[in-house]
DSSP file (Angstrom, degrees, kcal/mol; ACC not computed):
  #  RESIDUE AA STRUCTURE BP1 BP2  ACC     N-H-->O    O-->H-N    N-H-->O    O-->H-N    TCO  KAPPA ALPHA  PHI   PSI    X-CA   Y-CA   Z-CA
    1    1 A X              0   0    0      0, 0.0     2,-0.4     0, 0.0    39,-0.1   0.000 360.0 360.0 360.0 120.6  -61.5  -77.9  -13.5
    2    2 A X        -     0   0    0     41,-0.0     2,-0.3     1,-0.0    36,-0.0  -0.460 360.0-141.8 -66.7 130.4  -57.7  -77.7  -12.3
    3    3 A X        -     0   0    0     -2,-0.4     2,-0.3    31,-0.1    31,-0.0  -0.791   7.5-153.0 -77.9 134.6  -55.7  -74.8  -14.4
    4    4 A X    >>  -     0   0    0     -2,-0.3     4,-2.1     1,-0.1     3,-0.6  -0.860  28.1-109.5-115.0 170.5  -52.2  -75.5  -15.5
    5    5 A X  H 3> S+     0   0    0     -2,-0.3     4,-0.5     1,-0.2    -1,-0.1   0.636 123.9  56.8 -70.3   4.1  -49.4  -72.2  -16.0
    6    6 A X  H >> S+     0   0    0      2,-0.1     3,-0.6     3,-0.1     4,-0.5   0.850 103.9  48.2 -88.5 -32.2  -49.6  -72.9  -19.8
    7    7 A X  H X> S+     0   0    0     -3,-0.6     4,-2.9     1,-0.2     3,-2.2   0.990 125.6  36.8 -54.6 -64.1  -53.7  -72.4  -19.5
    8    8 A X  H 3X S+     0   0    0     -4,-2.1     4,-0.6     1,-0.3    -1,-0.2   0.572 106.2  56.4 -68.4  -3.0  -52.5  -69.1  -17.6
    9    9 A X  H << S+     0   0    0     -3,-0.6     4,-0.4    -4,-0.5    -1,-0.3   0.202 112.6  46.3 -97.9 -10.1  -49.9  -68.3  -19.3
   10   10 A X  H <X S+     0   0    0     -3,-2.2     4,-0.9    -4,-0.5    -2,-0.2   0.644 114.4  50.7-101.9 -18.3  -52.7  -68.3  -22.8
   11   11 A X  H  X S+     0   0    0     -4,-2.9     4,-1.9     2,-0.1     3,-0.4   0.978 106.8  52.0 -40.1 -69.1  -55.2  -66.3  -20.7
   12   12 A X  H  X S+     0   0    0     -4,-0.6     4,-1.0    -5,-0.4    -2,-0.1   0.661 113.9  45.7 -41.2 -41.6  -52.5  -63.9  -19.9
   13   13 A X  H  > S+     0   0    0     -4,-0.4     4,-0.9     2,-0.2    -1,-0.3   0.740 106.8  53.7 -56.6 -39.8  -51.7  -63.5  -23.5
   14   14 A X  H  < S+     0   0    0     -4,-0.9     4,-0.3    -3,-0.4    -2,-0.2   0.628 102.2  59.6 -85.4 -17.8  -54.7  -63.2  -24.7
   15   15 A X  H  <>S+     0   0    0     -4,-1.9     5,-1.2     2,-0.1     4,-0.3   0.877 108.9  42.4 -54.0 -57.5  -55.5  -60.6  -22.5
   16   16 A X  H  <5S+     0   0    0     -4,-1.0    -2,-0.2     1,-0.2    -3,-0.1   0.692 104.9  64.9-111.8  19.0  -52.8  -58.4  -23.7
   17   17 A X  T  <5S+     0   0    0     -4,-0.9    -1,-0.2     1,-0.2    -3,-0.2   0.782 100.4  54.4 -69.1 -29.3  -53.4  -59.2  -27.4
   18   18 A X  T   5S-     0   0    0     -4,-0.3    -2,-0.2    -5,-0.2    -1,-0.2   0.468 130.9 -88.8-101.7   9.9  -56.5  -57.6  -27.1
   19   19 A X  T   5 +     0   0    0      1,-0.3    -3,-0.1    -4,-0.3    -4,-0.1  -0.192  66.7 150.7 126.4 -24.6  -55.2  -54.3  -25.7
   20   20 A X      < +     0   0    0     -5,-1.2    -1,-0.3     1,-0.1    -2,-0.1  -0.150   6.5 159.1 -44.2 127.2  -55.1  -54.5  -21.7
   21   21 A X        +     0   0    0     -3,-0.1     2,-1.0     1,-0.1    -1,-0.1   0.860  41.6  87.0-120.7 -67.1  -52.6  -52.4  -20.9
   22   22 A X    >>  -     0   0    0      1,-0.2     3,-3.2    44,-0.1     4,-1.1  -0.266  65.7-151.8 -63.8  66.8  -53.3  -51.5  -17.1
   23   23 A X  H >> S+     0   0    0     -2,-1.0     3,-1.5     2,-0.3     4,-0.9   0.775  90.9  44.1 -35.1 -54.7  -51.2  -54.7  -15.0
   24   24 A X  H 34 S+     0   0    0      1,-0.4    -1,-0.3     2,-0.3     4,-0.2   0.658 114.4  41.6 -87.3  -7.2  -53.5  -54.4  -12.1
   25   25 A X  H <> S+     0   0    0     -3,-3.2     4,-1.5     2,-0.2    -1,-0.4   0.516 117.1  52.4 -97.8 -16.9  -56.7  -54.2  -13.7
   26   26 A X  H << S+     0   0    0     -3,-1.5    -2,-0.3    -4,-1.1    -1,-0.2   0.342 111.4  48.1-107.0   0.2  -55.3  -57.0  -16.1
   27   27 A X  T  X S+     0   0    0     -4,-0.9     4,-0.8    -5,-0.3    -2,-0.2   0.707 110.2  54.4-103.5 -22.7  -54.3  -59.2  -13.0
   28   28 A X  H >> S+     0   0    0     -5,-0.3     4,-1.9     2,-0.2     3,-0.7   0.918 112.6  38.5 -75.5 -44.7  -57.7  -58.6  -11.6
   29   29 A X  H 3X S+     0   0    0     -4,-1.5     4,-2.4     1,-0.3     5,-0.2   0.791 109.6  59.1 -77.6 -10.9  -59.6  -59.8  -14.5
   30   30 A X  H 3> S+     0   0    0      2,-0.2     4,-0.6    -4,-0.1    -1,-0.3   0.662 108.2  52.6 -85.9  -8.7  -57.0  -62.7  -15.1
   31   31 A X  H <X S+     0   0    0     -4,-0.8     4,-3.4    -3,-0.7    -2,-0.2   0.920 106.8  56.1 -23.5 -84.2  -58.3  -63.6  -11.3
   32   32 A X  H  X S+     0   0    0     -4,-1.9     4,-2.0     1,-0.3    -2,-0.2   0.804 112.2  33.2 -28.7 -63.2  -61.8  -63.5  -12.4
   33   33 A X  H  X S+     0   0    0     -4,-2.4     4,-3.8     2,-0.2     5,-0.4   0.880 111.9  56.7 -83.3 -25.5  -61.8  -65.8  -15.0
   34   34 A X  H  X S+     0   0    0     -4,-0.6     4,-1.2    -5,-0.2    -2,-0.2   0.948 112.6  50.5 -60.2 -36.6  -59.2  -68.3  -13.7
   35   35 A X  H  < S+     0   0    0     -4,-3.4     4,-0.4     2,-0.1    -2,-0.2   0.943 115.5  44.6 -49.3 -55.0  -62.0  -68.3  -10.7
   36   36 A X  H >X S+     0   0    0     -4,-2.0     4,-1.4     1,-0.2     3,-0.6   0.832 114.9  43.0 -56.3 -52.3  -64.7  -68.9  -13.4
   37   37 A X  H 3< S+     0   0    0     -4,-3.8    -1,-0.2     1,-0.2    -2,-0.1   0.797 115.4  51.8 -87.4 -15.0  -63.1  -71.5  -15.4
   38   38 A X  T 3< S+     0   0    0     -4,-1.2    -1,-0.2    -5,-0.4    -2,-0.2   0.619 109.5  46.5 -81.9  -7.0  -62.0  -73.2  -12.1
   39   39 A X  T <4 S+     0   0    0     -3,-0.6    -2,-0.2    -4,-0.4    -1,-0.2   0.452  97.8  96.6-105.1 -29.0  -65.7  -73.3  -10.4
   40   40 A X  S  < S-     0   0    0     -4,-1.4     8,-0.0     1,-0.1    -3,-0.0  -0.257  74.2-138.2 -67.1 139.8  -67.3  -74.8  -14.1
   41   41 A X        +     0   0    0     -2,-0.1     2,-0.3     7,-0.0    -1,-0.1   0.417  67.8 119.5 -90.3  21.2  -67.7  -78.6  -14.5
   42   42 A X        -     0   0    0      1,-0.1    -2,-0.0     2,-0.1     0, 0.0  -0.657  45.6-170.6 -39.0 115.4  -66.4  -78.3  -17.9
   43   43 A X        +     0   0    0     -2,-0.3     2,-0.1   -42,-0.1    -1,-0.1   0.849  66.7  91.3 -66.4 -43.6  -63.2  -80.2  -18.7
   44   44 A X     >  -     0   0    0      1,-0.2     4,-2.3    -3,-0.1     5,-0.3  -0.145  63.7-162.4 -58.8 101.5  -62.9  -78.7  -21.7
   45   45 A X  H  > S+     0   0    0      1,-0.2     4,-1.4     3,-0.2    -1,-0.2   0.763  86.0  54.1 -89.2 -10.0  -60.7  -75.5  -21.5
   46   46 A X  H  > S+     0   0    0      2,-0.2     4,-2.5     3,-0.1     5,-0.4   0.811 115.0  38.6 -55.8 -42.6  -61.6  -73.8  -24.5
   47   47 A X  H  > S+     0   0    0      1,-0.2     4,-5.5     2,-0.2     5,-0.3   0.996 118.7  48.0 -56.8 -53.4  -65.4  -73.9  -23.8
   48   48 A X  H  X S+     0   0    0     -4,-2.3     4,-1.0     1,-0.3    -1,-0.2   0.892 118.9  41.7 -81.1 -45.4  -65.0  -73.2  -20.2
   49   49 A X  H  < S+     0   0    0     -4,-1.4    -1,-0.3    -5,-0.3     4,-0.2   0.907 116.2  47.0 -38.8 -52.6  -62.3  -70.1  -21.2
   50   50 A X  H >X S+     0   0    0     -4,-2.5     4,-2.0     1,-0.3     3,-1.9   0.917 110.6  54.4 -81.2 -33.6  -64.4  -68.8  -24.1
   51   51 A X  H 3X S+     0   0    0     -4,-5.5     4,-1.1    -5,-0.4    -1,-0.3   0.796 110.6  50.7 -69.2  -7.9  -67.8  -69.0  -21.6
   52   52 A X  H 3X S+     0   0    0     -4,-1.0     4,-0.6    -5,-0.3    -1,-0.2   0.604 101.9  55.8 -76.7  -1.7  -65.8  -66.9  -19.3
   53   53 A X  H X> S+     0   0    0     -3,-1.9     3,-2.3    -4,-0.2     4,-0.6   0.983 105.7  55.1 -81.3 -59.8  -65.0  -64.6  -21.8
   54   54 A X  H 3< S+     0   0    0     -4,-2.0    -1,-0.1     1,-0.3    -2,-0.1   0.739  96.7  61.7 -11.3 -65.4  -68.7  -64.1  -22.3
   55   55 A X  H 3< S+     0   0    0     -4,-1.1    -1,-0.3     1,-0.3    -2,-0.2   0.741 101.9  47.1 -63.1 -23.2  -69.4  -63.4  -19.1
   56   56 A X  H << S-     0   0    0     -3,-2.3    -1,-0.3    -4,-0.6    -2,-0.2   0.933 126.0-112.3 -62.4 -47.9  -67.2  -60.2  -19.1
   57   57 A X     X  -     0   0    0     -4,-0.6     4,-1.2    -5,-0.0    -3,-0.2   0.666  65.4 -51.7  94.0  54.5  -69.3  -59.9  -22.6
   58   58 A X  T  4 S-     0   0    0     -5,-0.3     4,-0.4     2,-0.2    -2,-0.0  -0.432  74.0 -62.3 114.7-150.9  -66.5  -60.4  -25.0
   59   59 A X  T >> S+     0   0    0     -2,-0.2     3,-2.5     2,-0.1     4,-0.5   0.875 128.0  64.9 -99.0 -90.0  -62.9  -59.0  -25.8
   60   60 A X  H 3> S+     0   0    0      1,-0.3     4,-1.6     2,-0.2    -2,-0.2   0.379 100.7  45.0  49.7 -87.5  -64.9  -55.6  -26.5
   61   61 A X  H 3X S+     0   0    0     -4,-1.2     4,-1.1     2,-0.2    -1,-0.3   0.502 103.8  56.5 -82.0  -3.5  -66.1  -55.1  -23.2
   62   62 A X  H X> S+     0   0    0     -3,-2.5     3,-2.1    -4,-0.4     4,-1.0   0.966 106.2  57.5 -53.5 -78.5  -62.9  -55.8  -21.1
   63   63 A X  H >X S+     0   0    0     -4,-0.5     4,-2.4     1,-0.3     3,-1.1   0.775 109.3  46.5 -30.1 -53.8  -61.5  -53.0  -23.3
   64   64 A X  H 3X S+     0   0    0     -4,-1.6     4,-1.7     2,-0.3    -1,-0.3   0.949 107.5  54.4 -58.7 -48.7  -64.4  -50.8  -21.9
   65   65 A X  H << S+     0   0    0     -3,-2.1    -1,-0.2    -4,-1.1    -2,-0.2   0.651 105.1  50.0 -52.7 -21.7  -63.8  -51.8  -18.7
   66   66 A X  H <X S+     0   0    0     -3,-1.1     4,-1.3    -4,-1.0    -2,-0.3   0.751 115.9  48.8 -82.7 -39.2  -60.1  -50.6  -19.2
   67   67 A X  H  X S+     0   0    0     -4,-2.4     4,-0.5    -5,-0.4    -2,-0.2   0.938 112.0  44.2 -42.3 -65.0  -61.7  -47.2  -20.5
   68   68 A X  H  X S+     0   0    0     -4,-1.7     4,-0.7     1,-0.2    -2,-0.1   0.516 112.9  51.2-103.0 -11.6  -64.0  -46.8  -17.8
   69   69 A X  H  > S+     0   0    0     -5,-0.3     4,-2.1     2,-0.2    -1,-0.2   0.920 111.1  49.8 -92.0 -50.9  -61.3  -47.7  -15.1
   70   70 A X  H  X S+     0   0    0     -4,-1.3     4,-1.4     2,-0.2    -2,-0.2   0.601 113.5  49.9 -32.9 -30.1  -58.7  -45.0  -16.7
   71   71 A X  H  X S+     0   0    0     -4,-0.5     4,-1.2     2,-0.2    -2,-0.2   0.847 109.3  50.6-101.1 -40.2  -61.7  -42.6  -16.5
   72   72 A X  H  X S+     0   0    0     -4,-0.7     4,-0.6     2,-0.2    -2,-0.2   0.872 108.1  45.4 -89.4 -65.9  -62.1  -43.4  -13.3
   73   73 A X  H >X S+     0   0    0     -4,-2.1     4,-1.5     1,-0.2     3,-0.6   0.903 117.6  51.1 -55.7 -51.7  -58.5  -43.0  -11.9
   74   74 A X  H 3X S+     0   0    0     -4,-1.4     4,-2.0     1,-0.2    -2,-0.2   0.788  93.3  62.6 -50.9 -35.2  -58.3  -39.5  -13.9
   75   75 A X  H 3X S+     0   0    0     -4,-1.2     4,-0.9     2,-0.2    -1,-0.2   0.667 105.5  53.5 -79.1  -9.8  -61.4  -37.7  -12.9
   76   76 A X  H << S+     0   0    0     -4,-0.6     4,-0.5    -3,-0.6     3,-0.3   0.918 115.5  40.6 -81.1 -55.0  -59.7  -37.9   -9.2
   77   77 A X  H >X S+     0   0    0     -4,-1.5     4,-1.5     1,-0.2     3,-0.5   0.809 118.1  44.5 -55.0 -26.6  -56.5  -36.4  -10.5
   78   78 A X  H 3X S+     0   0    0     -4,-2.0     4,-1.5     1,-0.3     5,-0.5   0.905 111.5  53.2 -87.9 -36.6  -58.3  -33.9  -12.7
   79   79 A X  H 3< S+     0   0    0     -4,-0.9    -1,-0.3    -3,-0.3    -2,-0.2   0.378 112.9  46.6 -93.2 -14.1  -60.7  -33.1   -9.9
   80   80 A X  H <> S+     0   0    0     -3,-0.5     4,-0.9    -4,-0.5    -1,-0.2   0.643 111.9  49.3-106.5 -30.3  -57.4  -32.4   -7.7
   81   81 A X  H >X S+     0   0    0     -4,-1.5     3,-3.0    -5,-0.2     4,-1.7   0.943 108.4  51.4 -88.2 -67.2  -55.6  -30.3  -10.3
   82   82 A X  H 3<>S+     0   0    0     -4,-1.5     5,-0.6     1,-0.3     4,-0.3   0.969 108.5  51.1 -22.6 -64.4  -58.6  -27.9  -11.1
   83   83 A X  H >>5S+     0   0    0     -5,-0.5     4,-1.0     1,-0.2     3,-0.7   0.960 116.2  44.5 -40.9 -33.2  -59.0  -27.3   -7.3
   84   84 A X  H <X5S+     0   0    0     -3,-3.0     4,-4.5    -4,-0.9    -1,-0.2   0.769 117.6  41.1 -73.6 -34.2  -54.9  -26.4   -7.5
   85   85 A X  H 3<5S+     0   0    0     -4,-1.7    -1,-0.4     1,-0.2    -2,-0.2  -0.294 114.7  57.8-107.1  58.7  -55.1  -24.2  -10.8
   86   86 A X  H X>5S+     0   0    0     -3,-0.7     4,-1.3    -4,-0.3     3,-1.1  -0.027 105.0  49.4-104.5 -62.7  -58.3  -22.9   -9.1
   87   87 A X  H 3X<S+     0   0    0     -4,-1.0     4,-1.7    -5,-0.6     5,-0.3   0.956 117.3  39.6 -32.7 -76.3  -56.3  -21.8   -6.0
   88   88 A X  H 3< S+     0   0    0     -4,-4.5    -1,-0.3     1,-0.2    37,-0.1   0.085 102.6  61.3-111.8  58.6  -53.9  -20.1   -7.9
   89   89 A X  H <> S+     0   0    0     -3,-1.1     4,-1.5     3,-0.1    -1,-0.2   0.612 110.6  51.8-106.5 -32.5  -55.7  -18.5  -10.5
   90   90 A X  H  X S+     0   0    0     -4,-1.3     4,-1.4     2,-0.3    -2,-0.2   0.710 108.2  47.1 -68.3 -54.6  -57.2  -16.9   -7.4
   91   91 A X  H  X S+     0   0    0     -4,-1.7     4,-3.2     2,-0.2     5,-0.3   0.648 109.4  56.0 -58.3 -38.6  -54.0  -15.9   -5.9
   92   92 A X  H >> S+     0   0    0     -5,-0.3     3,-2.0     2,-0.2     4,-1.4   0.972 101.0  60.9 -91.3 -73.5  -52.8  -14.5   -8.9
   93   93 A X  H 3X S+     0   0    0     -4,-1.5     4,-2.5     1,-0.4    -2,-0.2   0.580 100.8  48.3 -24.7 -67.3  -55.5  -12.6   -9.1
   94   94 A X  H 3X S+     0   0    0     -4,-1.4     4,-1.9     2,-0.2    -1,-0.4   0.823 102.3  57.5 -46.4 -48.7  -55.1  -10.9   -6.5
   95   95 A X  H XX S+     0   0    0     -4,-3.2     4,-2.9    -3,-2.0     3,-0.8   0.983 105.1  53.8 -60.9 -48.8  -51.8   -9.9   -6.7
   96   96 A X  H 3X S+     0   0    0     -4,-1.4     4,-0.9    -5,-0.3     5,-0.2   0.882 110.5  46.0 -49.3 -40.9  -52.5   -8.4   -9.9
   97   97 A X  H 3< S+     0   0    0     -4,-2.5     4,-0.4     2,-0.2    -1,-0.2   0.663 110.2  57.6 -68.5 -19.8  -55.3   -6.3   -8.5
   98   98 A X  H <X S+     0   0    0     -4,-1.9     4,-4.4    -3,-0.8    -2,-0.2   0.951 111.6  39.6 -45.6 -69.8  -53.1   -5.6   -5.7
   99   99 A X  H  X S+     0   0    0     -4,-2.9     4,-0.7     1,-0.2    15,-0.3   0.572 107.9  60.1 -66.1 -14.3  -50.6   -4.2   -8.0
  100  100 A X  H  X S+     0   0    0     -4,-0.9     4,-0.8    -5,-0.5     5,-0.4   0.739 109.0  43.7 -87.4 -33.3  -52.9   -2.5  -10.1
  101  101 A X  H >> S+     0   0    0     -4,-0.4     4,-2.4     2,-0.2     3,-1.7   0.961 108.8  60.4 -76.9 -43.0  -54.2   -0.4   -7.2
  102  102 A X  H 3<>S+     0   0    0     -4,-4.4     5,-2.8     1,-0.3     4,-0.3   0.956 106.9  52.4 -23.4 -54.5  -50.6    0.1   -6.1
  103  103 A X  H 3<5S+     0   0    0     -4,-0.7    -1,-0.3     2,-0.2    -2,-0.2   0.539 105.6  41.0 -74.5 -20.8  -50.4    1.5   -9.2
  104  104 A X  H <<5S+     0   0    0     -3,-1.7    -1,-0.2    -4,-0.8    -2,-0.1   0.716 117.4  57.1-100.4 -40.7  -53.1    4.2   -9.7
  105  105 A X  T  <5S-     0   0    0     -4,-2.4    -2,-0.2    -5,-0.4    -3,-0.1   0.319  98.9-140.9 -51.6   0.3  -52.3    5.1   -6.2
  106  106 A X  T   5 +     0   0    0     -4,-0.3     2,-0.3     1,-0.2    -3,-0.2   0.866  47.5 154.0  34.2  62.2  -49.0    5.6   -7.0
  107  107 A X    > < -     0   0    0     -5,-2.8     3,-0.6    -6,-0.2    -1,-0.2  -0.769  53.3 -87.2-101.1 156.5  -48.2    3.8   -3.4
  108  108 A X  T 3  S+     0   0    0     -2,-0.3    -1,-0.1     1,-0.2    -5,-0.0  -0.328 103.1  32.8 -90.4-179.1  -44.6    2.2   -3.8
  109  109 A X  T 3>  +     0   0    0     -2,-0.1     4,-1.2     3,-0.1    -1,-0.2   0.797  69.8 133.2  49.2  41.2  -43.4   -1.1   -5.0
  110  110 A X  H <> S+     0   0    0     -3,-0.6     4,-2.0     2,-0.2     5,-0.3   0.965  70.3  55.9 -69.4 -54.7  -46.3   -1.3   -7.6
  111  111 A X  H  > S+     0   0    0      1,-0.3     4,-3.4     2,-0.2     5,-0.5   0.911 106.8  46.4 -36.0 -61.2  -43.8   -2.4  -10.2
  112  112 A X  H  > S+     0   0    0      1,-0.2     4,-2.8     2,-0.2     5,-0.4   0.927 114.9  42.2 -79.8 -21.9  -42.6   -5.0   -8.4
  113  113 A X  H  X S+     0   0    0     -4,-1.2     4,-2.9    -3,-0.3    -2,-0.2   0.936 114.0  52.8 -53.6 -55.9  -45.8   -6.6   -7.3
  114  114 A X  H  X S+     0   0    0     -4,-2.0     4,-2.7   -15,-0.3    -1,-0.2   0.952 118.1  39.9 -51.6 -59.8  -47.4   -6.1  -10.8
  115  115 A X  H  X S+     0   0    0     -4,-3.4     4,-1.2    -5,-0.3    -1,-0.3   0.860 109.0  56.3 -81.9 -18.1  -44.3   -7.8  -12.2
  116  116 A X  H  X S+     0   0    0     -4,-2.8     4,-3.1    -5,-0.5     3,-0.3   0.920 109.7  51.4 -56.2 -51.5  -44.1  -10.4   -9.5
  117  117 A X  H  X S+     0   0    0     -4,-2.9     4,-1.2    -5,-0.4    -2,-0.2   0.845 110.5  47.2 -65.8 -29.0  -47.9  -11.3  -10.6
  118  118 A X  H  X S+     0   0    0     -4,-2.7     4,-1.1    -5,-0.2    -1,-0.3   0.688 112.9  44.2 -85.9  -0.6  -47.2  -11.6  -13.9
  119  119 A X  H  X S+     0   0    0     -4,-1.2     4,-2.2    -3,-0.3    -2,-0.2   0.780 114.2  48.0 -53.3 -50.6  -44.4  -13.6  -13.5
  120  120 A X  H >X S+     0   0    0     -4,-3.1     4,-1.5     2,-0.2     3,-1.5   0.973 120.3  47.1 -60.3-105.1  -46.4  -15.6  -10.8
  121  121 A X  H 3<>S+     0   0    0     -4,-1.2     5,-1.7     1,-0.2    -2,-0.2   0.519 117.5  38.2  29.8 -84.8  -49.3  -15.5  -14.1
  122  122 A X  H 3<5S+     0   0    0     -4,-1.1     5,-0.2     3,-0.2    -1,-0.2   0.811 125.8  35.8 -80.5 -43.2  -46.8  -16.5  -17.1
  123  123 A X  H <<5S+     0   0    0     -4,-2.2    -1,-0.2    -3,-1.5    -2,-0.2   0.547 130.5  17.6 -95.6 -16.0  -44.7  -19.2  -15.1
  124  124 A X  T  X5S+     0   0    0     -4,-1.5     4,-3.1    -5,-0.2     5,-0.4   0.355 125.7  38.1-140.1 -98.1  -47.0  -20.8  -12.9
  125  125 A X  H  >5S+     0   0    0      1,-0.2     4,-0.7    -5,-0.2    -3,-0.2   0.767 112.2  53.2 -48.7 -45.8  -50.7  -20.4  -13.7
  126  126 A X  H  ><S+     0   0    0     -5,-1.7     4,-2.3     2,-0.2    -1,-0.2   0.790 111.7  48.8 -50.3 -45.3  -50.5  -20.6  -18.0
  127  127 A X  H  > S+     0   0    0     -3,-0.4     4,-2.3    -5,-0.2    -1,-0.2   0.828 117.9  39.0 -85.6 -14.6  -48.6  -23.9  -17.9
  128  128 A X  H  < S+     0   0    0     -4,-3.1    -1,-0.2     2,-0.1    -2,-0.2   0.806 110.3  52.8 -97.9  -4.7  -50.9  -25.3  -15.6
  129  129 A X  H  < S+     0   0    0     -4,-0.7     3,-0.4    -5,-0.4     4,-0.4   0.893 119.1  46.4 -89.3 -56.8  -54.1  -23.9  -16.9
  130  130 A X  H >X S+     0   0    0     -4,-2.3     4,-2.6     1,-0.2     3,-0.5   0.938 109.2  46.4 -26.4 -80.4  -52.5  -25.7  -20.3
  131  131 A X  T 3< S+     0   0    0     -4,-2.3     4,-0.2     1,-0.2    -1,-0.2   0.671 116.0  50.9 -57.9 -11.5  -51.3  -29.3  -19.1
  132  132 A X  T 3> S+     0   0    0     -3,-0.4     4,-0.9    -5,-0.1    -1,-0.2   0.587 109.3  45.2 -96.9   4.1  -54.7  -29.4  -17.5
  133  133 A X  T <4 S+     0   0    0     -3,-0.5     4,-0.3    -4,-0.4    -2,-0.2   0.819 123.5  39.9-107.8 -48.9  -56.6  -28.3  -21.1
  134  134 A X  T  < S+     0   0    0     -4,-2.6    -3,-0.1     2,-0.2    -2,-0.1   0.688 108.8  62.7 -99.1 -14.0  -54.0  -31.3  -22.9
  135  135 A X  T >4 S+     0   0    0     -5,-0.4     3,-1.5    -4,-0.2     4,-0.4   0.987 112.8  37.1 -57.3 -76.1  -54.7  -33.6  -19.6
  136  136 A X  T 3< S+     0   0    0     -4,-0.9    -2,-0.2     1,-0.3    -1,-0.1   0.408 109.7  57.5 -63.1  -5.0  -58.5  -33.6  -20.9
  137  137 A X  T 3> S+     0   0    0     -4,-0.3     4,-0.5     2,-0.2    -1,-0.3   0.000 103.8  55.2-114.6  15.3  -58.2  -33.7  -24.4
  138  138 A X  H <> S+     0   0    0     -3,-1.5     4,-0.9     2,-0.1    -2,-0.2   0.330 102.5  53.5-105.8 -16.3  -56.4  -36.7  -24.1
  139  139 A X  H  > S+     0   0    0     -4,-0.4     4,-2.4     2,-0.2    -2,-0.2   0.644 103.8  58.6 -91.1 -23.7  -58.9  -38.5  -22.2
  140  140 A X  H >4 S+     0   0    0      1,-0.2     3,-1.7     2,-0.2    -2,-0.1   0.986 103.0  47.7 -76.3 -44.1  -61.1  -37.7  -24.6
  141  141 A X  H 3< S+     0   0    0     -4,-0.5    -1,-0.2     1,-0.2    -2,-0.2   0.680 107.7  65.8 -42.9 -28.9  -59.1  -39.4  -27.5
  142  142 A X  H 3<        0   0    0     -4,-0.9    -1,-0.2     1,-0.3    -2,-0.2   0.795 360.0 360.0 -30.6 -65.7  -58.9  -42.3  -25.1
  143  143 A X    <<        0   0    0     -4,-2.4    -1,-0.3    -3,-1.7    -2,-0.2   0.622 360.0 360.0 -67.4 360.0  -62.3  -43.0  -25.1
């Protein structure tokens, strides 16, 4: 069966009436079935659309597939910012214990290390320890 751009231009629609959001994953599945309905010996473009739909398993499970593709792209970013706020939780750490020995040792420039490290601490490590805590709780709502 030949497709014409109004049959792909009602795929395309119907795609993001029913929540695809994600253009590349929504050009990849509009690929799929325009392959499907164009390999069936069906004239009929409603049958031969709604049995491609099928074959995803509905409207339903593209939307899960838009879930699981989101999940997918995130757990590499989330898996890169842990390793980061990991780093310098670590760093920070150190300075502070730095400065804290400075500091019973009364060796000089405890002050400023201790207050560089909580600066370091407050400015740096808290907001990222945060956006990565609202990062993941957003993913969950997602799903």
């Amino acid at each position: 069966m030949k497709l014409t751009e109004q049959n792909i231009a009602y795929i395309t629609k119907n795609l993001e009436l029913y929540g695809l959001k994600n253009q590349n994953l929504k050009e990849d599945i509009l690929d799929h079935i325009c392959t499907h309905i164009e390999n069936t010996k069906d004239d009929n473009f409603n049958r031969a659309y709604e049995t491609a739909i099928q074959q995803f398993g509905g409207y339903l499970n593209i939307n899960q597939i838009q879930r699981e593709t989101h999940s997918q792209l995130y757990y590499k970013s989330a898996k890169n910012r842990y390793k980061i706020l990991f780093i310098i939780g670590f760093l920070n750490s150190i300075l502070i214990a730095t400065g804290s020995l400075f500091k019973i040792m009364h060796w000089p420039d405890a002050g400023k290390i201790l207050v560089l490290a909580f600066a370091f601490f407050i400015l740096i490590t808290l907001p990222l320890l945060f956006y990565s805590k609202y990062k993941d709780k957003s993913l969950k709502y997602q799903s």
